[in-house]
PDB file of N, H, CA, C and O in Angstrom:
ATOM      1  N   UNK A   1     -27.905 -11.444 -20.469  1.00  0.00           N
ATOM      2  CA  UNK A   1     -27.523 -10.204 -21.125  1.00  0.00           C
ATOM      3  C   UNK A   1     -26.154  -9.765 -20.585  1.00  0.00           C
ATOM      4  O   UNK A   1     -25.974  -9.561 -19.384  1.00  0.00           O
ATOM      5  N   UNK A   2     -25.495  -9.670 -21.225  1.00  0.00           N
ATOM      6  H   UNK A   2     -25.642  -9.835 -22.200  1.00  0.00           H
ATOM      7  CA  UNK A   2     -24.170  -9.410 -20.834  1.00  0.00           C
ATOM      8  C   UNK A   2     -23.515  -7.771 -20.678  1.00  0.00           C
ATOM      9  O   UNK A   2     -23.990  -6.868 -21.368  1.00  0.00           O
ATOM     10  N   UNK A   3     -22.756  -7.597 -20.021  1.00  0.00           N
ATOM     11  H   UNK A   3     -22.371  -8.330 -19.460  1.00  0.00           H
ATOM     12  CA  UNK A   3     -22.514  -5.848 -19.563  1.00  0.00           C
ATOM     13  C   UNK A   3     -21.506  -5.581 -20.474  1.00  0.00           C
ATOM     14  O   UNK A   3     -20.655  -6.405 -20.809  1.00  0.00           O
ATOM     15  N   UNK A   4     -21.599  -4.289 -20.937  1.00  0.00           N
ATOM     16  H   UNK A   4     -22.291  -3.620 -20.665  1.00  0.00           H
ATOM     17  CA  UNK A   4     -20.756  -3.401 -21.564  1.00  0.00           C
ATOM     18  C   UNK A   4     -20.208  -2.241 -20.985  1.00  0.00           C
ATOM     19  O   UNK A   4     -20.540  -1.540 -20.029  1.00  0.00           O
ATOM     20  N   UNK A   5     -19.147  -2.206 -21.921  1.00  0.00           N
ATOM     21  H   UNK A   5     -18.877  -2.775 -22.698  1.00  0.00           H
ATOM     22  CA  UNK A   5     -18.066  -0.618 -20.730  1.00  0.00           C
ATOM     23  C   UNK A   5     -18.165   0.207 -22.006  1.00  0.00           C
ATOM     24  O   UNK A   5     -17.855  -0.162 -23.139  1.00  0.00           O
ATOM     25  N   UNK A   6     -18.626   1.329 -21.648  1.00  0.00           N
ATOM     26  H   UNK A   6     -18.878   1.629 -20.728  1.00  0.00           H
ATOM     27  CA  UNK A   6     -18.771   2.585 -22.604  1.00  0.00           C
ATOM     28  C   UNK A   6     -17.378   3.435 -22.490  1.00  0.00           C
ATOM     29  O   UNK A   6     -16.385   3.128 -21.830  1.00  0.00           O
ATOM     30  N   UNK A   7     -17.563   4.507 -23.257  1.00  0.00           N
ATOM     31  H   UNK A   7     -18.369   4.756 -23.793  1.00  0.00           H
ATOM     32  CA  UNK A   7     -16.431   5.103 -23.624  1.00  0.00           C
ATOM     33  C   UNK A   7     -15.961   5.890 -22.245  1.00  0.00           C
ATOM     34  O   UNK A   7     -14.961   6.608 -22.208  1.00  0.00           O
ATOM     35  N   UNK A   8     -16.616   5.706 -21.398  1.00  0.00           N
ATOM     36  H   UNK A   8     -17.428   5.123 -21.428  1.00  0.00           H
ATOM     37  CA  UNK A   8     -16.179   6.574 -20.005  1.00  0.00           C
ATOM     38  C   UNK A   8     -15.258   5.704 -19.100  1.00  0.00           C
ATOM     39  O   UNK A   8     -14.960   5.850 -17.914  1.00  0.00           O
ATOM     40  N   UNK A   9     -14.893   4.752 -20.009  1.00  0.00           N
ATOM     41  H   UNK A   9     -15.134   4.633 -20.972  1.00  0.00           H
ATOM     42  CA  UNK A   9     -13.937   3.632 -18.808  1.00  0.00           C
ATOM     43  C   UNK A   9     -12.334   4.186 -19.193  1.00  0.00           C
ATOM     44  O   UNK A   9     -11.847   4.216 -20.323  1.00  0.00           O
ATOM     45  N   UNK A  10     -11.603   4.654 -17.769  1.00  0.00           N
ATOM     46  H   UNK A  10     -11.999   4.629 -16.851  1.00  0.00           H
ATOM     47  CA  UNK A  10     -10.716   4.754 -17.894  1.00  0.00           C
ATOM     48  C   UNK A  10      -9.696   3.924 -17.762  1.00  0.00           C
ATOM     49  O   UNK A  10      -8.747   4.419 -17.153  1.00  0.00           O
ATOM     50  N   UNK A  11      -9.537   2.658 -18.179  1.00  0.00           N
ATOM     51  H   UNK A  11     -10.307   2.256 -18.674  1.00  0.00           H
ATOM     52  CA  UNK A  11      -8.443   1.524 -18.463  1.00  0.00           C
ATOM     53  C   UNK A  11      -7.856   1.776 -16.704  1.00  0.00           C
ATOM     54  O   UNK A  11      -6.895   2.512 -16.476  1.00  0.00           O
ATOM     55  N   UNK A  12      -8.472   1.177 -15.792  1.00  0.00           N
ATOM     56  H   UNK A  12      -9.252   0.579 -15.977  1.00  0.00           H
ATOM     57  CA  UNK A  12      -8.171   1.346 -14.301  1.00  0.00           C
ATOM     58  C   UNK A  12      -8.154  -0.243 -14.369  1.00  0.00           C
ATOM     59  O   UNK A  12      -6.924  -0.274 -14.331  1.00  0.00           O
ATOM     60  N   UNK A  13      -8.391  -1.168 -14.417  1.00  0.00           N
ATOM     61  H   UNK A  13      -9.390  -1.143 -14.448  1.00  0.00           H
ATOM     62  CA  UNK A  13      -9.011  -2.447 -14.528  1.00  0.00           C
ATOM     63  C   UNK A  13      -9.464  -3.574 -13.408  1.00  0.00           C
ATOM     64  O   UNK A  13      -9.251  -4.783 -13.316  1.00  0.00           O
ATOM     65  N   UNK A  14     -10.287  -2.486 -12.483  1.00  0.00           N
ATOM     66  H   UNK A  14     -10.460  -1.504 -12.558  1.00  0.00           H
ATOM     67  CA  UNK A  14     -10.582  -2.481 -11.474  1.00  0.00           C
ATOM     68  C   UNK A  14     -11.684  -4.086 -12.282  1.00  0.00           C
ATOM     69  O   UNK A  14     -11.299  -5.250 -12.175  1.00  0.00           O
ATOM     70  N   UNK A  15     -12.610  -3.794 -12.793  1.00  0.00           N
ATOM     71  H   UNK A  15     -12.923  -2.848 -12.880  1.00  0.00           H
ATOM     72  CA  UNK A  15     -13.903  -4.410 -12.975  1.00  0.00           C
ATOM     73  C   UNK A  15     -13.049  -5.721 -13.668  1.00  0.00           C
ATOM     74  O   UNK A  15     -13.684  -6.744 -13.413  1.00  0.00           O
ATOM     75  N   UNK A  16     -11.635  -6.072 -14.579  1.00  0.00           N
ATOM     76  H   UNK A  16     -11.119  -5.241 -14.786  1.00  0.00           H
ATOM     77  CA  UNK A  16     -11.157  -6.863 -14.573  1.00  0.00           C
ATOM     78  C   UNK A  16     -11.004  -7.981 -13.343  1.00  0.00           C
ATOM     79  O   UNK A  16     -11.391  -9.141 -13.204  1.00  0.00           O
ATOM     80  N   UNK A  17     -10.255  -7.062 -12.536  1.00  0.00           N
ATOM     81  H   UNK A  17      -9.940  -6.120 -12.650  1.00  0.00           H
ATOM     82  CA  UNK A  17      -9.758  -8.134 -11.380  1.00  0.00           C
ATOM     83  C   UNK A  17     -11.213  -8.885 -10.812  1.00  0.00           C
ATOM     84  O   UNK A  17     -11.221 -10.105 -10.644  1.00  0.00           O
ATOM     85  N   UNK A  18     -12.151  -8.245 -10.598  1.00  0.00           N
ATOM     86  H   UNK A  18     -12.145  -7.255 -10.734  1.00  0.00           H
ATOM     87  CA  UNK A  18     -13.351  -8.494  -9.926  1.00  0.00           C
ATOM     88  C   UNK A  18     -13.943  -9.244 -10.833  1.00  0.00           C
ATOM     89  O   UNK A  18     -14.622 -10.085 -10.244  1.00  0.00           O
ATOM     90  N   UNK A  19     -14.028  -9.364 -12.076  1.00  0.00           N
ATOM     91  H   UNK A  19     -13.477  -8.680 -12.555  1.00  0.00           H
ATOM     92  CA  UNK A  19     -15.237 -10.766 -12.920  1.00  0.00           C
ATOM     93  C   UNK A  19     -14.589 -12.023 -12.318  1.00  0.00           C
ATOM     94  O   UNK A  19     -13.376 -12.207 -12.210  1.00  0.00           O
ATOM     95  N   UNK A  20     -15.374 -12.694 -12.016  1.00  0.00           N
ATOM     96  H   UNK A  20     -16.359 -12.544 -12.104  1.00  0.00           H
ATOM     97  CA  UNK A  20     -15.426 -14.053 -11.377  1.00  0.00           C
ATOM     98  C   UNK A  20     -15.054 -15.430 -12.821  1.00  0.00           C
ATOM     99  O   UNK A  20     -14.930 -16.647 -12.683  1.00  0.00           O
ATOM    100  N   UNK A  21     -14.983 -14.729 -13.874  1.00  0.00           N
ATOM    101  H   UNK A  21     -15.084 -13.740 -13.986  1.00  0.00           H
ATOM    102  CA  UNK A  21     -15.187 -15.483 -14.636  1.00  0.00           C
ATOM    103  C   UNK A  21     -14.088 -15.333 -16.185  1.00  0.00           C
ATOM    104  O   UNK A  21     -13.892 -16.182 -17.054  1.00  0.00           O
ATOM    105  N   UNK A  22     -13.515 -13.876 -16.063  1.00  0.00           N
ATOM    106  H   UNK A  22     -13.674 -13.187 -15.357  1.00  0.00           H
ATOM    107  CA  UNK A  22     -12.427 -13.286 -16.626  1.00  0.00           C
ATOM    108  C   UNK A  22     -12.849 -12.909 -17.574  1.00  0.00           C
ATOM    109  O   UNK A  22     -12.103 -13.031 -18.545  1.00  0.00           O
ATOM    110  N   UNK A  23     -14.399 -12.185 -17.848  1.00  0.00           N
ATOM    111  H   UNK A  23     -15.005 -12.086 -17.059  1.00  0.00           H
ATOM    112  CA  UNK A  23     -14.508 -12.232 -18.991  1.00  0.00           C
ATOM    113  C   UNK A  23     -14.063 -10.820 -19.306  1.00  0.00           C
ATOM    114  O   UNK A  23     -14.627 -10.755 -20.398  1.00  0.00           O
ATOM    115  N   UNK A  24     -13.624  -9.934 -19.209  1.00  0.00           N
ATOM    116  H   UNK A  24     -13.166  -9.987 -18.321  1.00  0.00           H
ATOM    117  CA  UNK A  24     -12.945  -8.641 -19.068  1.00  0.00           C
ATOM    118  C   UNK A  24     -11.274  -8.688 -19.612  1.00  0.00           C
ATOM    119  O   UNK A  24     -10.269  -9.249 -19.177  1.00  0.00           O
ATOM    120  N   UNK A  25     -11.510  -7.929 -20.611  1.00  0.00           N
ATOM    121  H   UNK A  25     -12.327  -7.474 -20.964  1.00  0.00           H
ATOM    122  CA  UNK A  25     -10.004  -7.464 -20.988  1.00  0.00           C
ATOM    123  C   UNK A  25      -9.935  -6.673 -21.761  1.00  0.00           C
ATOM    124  O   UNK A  25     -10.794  -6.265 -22.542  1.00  0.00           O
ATOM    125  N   UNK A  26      -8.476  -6.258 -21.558  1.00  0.00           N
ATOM    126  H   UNK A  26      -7.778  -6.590 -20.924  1.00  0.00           H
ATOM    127  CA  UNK A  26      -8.385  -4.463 -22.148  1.00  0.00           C
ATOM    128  C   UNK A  26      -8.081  -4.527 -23.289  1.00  0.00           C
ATOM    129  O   UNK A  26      -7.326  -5.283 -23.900  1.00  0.00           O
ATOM    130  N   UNK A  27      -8.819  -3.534 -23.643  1.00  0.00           N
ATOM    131  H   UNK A  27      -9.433  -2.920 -23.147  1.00  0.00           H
ATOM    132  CA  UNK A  27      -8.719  -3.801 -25.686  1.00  0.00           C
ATOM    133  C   UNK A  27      -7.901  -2.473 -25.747  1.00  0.00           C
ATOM    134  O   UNK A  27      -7.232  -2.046 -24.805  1.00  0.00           O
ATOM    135  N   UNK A  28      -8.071  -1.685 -27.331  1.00  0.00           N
ATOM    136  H   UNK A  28      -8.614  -2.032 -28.095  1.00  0.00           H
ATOM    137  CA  UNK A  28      -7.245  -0.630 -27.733  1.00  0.00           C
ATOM    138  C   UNK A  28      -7.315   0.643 -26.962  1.00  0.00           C
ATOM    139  O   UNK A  28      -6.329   1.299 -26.625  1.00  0.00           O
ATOM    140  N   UNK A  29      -8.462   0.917 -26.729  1.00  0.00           N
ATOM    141  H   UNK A  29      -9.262   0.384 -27.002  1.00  0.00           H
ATOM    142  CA  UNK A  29      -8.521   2.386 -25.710  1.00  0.00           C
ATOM    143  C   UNK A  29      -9.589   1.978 -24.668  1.00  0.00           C
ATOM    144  O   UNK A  29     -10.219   2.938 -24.226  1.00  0.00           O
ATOM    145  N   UNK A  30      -9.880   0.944 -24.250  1.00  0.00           N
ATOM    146  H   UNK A  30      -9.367   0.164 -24.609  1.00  0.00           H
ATOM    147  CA  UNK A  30     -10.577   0.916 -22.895  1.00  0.00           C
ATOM    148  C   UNK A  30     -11.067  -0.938 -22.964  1.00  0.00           C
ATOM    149  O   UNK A  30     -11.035  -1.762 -23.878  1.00  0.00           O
ATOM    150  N   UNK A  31     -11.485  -1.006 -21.558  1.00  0.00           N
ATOM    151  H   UNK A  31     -11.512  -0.336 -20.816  1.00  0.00           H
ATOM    152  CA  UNK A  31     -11.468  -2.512 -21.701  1.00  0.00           C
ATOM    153  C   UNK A  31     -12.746  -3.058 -22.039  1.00  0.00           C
ATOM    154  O   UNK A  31     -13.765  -2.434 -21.741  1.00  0.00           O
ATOM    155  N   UNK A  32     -12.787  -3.939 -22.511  1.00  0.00           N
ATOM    156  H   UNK A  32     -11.959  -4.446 -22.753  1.00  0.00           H
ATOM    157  CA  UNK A  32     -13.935  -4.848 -23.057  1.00  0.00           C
ATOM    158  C   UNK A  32     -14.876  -6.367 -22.575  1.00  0.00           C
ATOM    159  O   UNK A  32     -14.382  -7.368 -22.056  1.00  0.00           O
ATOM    160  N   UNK A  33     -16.072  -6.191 -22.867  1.00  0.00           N
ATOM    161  H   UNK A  33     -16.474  -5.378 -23.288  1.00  0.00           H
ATOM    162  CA  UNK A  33     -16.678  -7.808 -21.632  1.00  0.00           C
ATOM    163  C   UNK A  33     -16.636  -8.285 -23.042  1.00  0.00           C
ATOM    164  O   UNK A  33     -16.861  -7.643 -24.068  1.00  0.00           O
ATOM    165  N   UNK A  34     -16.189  -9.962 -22.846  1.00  0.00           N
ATOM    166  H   UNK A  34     -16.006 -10.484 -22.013  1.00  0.00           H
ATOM    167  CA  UNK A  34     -16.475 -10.930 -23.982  1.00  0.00           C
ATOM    168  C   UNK A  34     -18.102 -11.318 -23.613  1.00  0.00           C
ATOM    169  O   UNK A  34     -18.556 -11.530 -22.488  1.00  0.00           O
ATOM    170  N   UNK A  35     -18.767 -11.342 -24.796  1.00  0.00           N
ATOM    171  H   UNK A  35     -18.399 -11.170 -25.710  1.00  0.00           H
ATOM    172  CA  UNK A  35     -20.309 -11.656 -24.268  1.00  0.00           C
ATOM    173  C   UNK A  35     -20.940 -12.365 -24.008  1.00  0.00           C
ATOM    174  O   UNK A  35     -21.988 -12.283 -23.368  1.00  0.00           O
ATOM    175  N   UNK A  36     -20.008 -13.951 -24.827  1.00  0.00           N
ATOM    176  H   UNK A  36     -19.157 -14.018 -25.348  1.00  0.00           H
ATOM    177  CA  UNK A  36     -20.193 -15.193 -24.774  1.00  0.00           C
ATOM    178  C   UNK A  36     -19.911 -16.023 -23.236  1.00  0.00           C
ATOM    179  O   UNK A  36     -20.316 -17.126 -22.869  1.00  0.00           O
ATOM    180  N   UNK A  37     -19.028 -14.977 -22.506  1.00  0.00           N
ATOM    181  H   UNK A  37     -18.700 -14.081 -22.805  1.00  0.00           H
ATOM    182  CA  UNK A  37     -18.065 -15.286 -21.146  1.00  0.00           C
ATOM    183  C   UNK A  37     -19.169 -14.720 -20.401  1.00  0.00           C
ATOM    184  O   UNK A  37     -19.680 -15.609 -19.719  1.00  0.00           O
ATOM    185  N   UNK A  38     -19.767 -13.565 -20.247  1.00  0.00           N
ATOM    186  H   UNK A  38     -19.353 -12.843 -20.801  1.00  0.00           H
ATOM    187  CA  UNK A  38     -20.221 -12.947 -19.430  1.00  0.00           C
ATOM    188  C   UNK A  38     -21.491 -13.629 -18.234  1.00  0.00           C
ATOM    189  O   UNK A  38     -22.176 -14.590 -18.584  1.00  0.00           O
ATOM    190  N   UNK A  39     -21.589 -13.268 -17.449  1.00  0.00           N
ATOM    191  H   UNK A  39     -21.033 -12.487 -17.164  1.00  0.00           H
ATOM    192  CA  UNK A  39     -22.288 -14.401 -17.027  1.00  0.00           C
ATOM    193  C   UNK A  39     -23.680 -13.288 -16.008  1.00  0.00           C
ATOM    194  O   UNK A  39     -24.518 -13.629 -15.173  1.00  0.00           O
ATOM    195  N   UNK A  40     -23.303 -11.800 -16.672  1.00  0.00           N
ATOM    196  H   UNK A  40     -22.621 -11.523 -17.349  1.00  0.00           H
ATOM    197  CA  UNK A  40     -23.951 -11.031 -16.280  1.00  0.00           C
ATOM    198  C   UNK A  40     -24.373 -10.816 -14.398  1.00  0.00           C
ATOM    199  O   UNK A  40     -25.511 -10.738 -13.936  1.00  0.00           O
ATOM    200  N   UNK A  41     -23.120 -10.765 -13.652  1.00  0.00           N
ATOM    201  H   UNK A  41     -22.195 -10.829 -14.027  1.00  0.00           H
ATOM    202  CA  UNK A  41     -23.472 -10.855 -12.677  1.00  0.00           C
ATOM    203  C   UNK A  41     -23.532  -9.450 -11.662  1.00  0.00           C
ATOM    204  O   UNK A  41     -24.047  -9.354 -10.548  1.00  0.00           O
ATOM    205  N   UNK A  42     -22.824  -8.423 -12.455  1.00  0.00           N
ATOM    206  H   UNK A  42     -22.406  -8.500 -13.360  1.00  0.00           H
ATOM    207  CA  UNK A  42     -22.777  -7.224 -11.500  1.00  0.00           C
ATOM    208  C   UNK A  42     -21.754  -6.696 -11.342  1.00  0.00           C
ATOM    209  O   UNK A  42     -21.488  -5.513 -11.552  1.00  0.00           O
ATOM    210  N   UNK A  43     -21.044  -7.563 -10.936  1.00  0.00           N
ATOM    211  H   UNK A  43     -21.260  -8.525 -10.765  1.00  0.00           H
ATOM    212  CA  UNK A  43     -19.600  -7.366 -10.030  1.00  0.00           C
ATOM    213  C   UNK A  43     -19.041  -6.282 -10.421  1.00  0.00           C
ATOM    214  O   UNK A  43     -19.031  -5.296  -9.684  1.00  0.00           O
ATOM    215  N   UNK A  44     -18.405  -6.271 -11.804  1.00  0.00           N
ATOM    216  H   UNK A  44     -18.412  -7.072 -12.403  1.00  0.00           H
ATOM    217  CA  UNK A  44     -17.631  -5.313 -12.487  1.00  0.00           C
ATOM    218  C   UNK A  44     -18.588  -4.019 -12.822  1.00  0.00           C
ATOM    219  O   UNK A  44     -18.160  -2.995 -13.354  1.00  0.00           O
ATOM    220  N   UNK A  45     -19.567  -4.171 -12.536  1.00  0.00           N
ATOM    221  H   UNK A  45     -19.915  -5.003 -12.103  1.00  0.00           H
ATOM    222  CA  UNK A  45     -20.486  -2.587 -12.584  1.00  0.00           C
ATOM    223  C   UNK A  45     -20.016  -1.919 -10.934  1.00  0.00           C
ATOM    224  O   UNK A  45     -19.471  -0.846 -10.671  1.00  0.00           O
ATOM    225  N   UNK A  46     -20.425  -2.910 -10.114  1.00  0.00           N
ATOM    226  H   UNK A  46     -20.868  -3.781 -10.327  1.00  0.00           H
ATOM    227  CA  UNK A  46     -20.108  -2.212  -8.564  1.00  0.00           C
ATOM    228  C   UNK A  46     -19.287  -1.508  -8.387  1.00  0.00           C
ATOM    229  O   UNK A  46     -19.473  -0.368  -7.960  1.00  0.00           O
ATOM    230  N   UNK A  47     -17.632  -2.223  -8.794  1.00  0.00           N
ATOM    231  H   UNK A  47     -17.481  -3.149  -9.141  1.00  0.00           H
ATOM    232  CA  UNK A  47     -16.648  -1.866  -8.801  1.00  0.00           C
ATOM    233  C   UNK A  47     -16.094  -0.462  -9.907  1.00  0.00           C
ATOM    234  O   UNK A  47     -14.964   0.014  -9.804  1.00  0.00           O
ATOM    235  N   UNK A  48     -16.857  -0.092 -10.662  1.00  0.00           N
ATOM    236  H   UNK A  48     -17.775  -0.479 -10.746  1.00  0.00           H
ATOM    237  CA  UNK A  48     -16.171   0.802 -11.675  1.00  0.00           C
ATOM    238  C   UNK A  48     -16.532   1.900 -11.417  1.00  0.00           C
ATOM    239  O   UNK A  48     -17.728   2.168 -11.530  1.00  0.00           O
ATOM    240  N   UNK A  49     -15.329   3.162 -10.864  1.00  0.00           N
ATOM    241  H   UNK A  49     -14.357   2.944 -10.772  1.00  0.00           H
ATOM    242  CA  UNK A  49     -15.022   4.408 -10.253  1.00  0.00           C
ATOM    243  C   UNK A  49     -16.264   5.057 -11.312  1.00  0.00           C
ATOM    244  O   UNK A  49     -17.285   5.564 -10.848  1.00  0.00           O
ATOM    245  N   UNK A  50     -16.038   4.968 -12.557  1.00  0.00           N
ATOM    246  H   UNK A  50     -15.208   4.556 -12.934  1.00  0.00           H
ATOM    247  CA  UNK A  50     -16.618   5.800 -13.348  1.00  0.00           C
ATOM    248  C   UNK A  50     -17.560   5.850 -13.581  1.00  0.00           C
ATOM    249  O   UNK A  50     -18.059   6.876 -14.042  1.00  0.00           O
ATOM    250  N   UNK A  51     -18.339   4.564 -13.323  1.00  0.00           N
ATOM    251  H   UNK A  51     -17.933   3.730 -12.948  1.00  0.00           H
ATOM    252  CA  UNK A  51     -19.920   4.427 -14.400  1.00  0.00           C
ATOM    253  C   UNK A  51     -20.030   3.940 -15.494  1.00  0.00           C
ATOM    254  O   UNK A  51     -21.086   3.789 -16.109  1.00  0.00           O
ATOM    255  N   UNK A  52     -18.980   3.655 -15.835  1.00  0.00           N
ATOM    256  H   UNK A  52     -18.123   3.777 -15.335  1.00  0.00           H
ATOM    257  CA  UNK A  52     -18.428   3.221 -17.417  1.00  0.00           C
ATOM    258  C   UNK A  52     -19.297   1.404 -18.201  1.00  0.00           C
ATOM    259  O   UNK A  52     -19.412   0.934 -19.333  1.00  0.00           O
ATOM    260  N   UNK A  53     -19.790   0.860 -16.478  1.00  0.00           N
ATOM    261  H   UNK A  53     -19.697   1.242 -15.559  1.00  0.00           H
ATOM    262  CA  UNK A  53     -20.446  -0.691 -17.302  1.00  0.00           C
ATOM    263  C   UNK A  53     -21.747  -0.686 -16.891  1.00  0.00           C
ATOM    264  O   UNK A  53     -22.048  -0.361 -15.742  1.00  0.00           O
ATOM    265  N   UNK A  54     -22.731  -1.087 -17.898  1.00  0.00           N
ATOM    266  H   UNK A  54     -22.487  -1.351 -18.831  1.00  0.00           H
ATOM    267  CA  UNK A  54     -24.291  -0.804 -17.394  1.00  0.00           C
ATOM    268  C   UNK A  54     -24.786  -2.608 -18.607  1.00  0.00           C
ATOM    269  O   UNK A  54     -24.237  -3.067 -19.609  1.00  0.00           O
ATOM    270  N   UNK A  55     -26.063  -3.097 -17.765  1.00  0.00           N
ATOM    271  H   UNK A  55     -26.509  -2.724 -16.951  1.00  0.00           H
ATOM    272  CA  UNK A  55     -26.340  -3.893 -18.723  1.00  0.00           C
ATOM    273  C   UNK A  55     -26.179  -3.761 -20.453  1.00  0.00           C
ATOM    274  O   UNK A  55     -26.262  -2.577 -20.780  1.00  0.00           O
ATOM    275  N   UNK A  56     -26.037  -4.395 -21.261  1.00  0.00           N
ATOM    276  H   UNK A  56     -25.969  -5.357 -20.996  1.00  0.00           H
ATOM    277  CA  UNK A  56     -26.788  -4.005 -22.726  1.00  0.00           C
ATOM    278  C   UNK A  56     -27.848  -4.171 -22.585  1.00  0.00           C
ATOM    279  O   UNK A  56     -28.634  -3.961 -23.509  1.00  0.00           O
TER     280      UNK A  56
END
């Protein structure tokens, strides 16, 4: 199951640098997990100031 960033992500791209796997990148107003990439591991939830990535 792969993680999603809700509308509370403030384009910091903290949870970018941290995927092990790159599946993270910034789309039009906040950044986005590719789902096919995702490898659902956490990382980029730990890391995000906001709260902004939670499983789907």
């Amino acid at each position: 199951m792969a993680r999603v960033i809700s509308d509370e992500c403030i384009s910091c791209g903290a949870c970018a640098a941290e995927c092990p796997v790159e599946a993270i990148s910034e789309g039009d107003d906040k950044f986005v997990v590719d789902a096919d990439t995702c490898v659902d591991c956490g990382a980029c939830e730990d890391v995000c100031p906001t709260g902004a990535i939670a499983a789907e």
